[in-house]
PAPAKOL-624010 format. One line per field, with one value per residue (C-alpha): x, y, z; residue in one letter; chain. Coordinates in Angstrom, 1 decimal. Layout:
c1: X,...
c2: Y,...
c3: Z,...
residuo: A,...
cadena: A,...
//
This chain:
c1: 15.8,12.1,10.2,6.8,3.8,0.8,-2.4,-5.4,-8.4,-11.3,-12.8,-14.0,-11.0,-7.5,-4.7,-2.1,0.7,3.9,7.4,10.2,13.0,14.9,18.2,20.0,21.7,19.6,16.2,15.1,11.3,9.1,10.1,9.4,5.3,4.1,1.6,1.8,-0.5,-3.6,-1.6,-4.7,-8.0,-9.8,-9.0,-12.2,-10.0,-7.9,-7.7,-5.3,-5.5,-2.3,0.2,3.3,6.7,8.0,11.3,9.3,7.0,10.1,11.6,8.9,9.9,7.3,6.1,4.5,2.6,1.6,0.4,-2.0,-3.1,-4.2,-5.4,-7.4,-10.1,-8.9,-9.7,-9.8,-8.1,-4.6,-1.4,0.7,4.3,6.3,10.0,13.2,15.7,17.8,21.2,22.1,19.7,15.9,13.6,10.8,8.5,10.2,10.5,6.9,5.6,5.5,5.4,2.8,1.1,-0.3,-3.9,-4.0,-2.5,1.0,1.7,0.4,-0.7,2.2,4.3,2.4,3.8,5.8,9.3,7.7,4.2,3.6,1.2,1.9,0.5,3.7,5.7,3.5,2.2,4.7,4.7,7.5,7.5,10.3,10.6,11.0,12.9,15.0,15.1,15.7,12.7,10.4,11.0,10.3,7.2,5.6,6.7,4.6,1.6,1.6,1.2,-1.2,-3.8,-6.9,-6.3,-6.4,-9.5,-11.6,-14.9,-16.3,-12.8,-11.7,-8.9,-7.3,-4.0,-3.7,-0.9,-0.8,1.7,2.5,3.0,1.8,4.7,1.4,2.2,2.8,-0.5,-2.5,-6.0,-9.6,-12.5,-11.6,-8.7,-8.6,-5.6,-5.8,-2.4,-1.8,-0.6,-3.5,-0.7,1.1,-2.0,-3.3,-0.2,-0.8,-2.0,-3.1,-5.3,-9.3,-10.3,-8.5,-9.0,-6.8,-7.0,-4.7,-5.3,-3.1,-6.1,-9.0,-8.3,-12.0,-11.8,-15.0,-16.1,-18.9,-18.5,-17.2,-15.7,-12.4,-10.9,-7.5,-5.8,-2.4,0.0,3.6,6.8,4.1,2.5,5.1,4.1,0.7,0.1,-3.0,-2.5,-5.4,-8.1,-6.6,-6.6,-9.9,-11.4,-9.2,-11.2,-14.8,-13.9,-12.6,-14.7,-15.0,-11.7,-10.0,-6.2,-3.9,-0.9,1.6,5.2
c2: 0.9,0.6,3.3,4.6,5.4,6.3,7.5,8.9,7.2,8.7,9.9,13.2,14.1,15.0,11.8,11.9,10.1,9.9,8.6,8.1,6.4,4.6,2.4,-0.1,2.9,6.0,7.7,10.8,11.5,13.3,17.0,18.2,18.7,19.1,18.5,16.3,15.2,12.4,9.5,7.4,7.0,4.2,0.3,-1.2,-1.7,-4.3,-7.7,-9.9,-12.8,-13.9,-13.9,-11.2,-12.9,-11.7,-10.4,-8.3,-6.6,-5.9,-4.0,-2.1,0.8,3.7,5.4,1.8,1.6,5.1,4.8,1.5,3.3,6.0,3.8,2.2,4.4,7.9,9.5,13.3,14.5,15.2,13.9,14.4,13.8,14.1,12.9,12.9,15.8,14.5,15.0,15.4,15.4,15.8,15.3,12.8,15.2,16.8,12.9,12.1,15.7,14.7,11.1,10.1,6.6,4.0,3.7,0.3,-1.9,-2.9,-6.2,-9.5,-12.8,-14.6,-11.9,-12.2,-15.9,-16.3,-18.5,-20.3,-21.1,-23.1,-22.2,-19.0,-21.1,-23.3,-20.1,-18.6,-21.6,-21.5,-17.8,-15.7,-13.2,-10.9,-7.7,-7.4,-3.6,-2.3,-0.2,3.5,2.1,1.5,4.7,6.4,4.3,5.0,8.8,8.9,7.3,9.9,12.8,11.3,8.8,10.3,11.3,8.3,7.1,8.8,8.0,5.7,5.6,2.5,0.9,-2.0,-3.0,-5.6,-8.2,-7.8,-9.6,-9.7,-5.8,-3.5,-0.2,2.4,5.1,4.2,3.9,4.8,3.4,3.1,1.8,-0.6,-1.9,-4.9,-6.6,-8.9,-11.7,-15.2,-16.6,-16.8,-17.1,-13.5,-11.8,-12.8,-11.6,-8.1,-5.9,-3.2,-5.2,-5.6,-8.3,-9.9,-12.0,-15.1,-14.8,-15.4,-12.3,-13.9,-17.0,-14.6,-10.9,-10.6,-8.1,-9.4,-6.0,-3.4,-0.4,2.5,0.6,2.1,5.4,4.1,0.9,0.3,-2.2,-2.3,-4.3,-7.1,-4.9,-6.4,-10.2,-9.2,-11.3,-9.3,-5.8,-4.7,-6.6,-6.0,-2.2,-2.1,-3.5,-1.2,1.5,-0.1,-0.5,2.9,5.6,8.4,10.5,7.0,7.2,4.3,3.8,1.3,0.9
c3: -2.0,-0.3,-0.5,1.6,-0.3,0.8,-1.7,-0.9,-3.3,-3.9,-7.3,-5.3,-3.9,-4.4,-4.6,-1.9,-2.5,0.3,-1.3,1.7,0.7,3.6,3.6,6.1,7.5,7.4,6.3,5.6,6.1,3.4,2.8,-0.6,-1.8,-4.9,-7.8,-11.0,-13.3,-13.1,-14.3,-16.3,-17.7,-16.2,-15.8,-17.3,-20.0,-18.8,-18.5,-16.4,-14.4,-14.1,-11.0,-11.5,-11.0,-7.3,-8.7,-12.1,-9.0,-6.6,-9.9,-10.5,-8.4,-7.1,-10.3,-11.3,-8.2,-8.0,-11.2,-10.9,-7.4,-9.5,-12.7,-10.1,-9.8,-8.9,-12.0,-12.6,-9.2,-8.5,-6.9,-4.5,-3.9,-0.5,-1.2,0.8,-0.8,-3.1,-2.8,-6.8,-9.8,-10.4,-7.9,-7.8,-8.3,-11.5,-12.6,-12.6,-13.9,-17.7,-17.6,-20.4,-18.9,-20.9,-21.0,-21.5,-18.3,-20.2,-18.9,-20.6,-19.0,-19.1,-17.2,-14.3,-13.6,-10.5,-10.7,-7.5,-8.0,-4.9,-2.3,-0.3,2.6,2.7,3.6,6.2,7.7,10.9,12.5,12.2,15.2,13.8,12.0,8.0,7.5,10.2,13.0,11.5,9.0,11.1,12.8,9.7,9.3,12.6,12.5,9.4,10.5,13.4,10.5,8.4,10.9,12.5,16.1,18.6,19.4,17.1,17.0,13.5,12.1,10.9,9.9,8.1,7.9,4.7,4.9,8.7,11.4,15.1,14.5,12.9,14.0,14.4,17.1,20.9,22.6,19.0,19.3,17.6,17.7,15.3,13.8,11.3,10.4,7.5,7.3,6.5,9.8,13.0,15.7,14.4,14.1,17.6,18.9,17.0,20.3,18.2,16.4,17.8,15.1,12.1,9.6,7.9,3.8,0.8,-1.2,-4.2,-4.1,-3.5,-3.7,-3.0,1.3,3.1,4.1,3.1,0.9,2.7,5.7,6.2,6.7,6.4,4.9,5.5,3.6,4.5,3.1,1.4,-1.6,-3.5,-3.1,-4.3,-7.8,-8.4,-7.4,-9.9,-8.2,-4.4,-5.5,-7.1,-3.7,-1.5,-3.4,-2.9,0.7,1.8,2.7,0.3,0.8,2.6,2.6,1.6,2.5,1.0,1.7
residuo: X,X,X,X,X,X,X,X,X,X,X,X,X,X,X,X,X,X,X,X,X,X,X,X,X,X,X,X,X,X,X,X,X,X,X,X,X,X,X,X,X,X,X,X,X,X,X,X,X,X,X,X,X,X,X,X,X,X,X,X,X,X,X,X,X,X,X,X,X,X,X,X,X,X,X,X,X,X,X,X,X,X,X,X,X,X,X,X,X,X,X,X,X,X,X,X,X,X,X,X,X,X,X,X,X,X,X,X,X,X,X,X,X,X,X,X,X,X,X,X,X,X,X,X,X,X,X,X,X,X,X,X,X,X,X,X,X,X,X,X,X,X,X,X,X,X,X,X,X,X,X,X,X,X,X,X,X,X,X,X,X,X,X,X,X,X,X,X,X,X,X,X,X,X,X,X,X,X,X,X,X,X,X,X,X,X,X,X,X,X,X,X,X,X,X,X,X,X,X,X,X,X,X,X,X,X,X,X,X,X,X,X,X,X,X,X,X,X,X,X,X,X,X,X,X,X,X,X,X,X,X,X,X,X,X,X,X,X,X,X,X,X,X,X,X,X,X,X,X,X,X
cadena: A,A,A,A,A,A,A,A,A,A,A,A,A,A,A,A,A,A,A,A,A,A,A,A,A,A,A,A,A,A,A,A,A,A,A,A,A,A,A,A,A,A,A,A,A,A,A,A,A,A,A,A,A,A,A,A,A,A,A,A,A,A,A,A,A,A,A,A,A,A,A,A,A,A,A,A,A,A,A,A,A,A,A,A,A,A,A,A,A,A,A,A,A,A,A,A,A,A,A,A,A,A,A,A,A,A,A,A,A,A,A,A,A,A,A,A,A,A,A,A,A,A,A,A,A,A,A,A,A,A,A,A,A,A,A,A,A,A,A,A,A,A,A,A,A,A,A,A,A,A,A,A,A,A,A,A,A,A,A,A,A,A,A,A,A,A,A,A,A,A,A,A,A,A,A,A,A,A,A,A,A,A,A,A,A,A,A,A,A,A,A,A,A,A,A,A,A,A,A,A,A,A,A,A,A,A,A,A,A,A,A,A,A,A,A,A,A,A,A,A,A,A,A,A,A,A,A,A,A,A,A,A,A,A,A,A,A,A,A,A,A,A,A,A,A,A,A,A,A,A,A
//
């Protein structure tokens, strides 16, 4: 079942994370609010470098990523969940109260190999100009950009949208000053008319974002955080590159 998340990273402010479950058939948009605890220390402590097989990442559900958001440099704030109701059973919330998280990263080398380790450029070399989730999804997805993006046309807010295509399903009309989409494919992301600049870059060969401290306001990263192979180093620079109080959002 996917699921939206969206985290705010800052080491000065509160952690804001969004969980909206969504099937083939309906979705129910975040209702529910609450706290839980800081989920780790810090990540200086770890050491990977290998690539996570697709299928291990795909079953790691929400509480793994919004723990290595967290473990990736919020330290000492709070979090946030906004879940669908649940029609039976504890709530996400309740779930991830008492959770006691490692504070060592608890994967080794090896089990970050991928069954396919050819080049990711093989897959998106040819532009795909078609949607990945569905329409009541996307729906969902746009409805909740509309809550949690600055106002259109803002002036100095920035935004990036990682693993970017030919769309990017931000509200009708939404606009800023500037609006960087990063992908794998030229064609798709010329075709992108939110967009006002992008740029082409394999983040599982160089996880490295070509951008200042404190660019962005806003990062977005939908239906792809789950073919990154090195989430730690792509989070680490989502936090370098946000502007203090910067919200993520990953679905």
């Amino acid at each position: 079942m996917p699921k939206c998340i969206g985290l705010r990273l800052s080491p000065r402010l509160p952690t804001l994370a969004g969980i909206c479950p969504s099937s083939s058939s309906s979705h129910s948009g975040p209702s529910a609010v609450g706290s839980v605890p800081i989920l780790a220390k810090a990540l200086n402590k770890w050491k990977t470098g290998g690539r996570a097989p697709r299928r291990l990442v795909l079953g790691l559900g929400v509480s793994f990523w919004a723990q290595l958001m967290n473990m990736s440099g919020a330290v000492g704030g709070k979090s946030f969940t906004a879940s669908a109701r649940l029609k039976s059973g504890p709530s996400f919330e309740e779930i991830l109260k008492n959770v006691e998280w490692p504070e060592q990263f608890p994967f080794k080398e090896e089990d970050f190999k991928r069954f396919d380790e050819s080049s990711d450029q093989l897959f998106y070399e040819a532009p795909r100009f078609v949607t990945h989730i569905d329409d009541p999804a996307i729906a969902a997805l746009t409805k909740y950009y509309s809550k949690v993006f600055p106002p259109s046309n803002s002036p100095g807010v920035c935004i990036l949208d990682m693993c970017s295509s030919w769309v990017s399903h931000f509200p009708p009309g939404y606009k800023q000053e500037q609006i960087v989409g990063m992908g794998m494919n030229e064609e798709e992301l010329k075709r992108n008319p939110v967009l006002t600049e992008y740029v082409v870059q394999d983040l599982n060969v160089n996880p490295k974002l070509p951008f200042e401290d404190n660019s962005f306001d806003v990062i977005t990263n939908v239906v792809s955080v789950d073919y990154i192979t090195k989430p730690l180093d792509v989070f680490k620079e989502m936090r370098r590159i946000l502007k203090p109080g910067g919200l993520a959002i990953m679905r």
